[in-house]
C-alpha positions as CSV (number, residue, x, y, z in Angstrom):
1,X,0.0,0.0,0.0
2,X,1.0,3.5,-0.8
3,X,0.8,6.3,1.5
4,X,-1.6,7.9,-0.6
5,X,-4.0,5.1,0.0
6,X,-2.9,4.3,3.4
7,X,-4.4,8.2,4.0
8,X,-7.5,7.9,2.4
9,X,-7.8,4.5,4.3
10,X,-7.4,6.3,7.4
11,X,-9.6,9.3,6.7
12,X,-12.4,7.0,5.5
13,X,-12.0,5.2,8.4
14,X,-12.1,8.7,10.8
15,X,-15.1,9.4,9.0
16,X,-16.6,6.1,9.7
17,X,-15.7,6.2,13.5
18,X,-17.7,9.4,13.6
19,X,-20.9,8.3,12.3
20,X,-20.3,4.8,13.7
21,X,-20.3,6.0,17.5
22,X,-23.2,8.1,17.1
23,X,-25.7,5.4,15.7
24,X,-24.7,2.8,18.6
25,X,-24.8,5.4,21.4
26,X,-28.2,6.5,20.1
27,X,-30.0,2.9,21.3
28,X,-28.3,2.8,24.5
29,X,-28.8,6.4,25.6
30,X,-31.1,8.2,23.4
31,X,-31.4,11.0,25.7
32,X,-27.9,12.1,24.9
33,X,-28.5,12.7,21.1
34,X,-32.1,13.7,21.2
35,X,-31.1,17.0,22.0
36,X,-29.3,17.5,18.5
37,X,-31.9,17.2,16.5
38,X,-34.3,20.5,16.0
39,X,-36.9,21.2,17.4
40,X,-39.4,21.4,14.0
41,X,-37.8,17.3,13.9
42,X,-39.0,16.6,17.2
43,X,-41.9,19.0,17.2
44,X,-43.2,16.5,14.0
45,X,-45.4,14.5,15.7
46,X,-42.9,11.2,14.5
47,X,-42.3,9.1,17.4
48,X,-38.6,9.2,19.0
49,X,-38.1,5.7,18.3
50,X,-39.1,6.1,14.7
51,X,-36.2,9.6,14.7
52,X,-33.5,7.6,16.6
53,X,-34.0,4.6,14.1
54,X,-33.9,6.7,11.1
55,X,-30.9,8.4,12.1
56,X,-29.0,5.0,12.9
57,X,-29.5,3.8,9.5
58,X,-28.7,7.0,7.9
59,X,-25.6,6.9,10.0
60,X,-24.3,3.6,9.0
61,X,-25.4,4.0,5.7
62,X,-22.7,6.4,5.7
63,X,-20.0,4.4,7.5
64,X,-20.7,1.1,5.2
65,X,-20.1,3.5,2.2
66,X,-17.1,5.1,3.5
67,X,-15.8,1.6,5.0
68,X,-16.3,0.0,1.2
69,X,-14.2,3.2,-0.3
70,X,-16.1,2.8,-3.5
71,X,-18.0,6.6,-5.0
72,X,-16.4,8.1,-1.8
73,X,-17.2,11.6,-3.2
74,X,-21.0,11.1,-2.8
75,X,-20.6,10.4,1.2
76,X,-18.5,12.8,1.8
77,X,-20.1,15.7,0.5
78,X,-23.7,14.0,2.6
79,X,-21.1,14.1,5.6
80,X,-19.8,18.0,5.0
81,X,-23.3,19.0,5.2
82,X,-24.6,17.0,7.5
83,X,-21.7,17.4,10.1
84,X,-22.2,21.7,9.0
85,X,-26.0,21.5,9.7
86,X,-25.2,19.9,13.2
87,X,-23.0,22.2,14.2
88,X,-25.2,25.3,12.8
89,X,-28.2,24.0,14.0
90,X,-26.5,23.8,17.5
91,X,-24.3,26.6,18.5
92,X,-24.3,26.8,21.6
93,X,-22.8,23.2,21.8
94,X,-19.7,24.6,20.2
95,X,-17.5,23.0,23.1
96,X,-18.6,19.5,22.4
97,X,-19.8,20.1,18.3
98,X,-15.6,21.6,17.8
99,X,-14.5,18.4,16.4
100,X,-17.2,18.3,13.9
101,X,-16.2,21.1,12.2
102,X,-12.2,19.3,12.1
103,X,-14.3,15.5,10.4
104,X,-16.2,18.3,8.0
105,X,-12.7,19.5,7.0
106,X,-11.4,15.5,6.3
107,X,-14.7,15.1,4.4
108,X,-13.8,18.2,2.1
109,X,-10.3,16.9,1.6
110,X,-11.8,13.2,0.8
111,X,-14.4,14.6,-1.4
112,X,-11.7,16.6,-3.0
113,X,-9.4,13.7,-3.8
114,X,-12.3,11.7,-5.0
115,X,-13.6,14.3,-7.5
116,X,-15.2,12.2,-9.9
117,X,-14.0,14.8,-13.1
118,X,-10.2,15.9,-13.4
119,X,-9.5,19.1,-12.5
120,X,-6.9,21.5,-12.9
121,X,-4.1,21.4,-10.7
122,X,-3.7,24.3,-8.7
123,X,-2.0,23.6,-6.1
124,X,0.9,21.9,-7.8
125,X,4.0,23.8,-7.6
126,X,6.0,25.4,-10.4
127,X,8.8,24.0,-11.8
């Protein structure tokens, strides 16, 4: 393995921790990441149960997909803006949501190196 892919490996795989935690935890305290989730969510009328059950399988939708390493561009962008409405949706959790903001940044750069179409190199220095 290169280090190239030995990177990506262990990016994928930060992303996958991230949404892996979150989906276990939610079963065996719900009342720990109920609170995330706003208010016009919870204000629905859709059972807690039914909310904590769809987020799990969102969540390891996401970690399957990152896991596999196959189309990794689609995930990560759903990550970026998932992990950015999170944090906006929850400001004043800044001093446990911080490291959100650090996995959005890992999904950018993954989501960069996956870009499915080749683009200009603009980073690359000049010789």
């Amino acid at each position: 393995m290169n280090k190239e892919k030995i990177i990506n490996f262990l990016f994928r795989a930060s992303i996958a921790f991230a949404f892996l935690w979150p989906a276990l935890s939610a079963h065996i305290r719900p009342e720990n990441w109920l609170g995330y989730f706003p208010a016009f969510i919870l204000d629905s009328g859709i059972p807690e149960s039914f909310i904590l059950w769809g987020f799990t399988l969102f969540h390891l939708i996401i970690v399957i997909w990152m896991i596999t390493g196959r189309f990794i561009f689609i995930p990560s962008i759903v990550a970026v803006v998932f992990l950015t409405a999170v944090v906006v949706m929850n400001l004043s959790q800044m001093d446990v949501l911080f490291r959100d903001i650090s996995l959005a940044l890992v999904a950018i750069a993954l989501a960069i190196q996956s870009y499915p179409f080749r683009a200009p190199n603009i980073l690359k220095e000049k010789e």
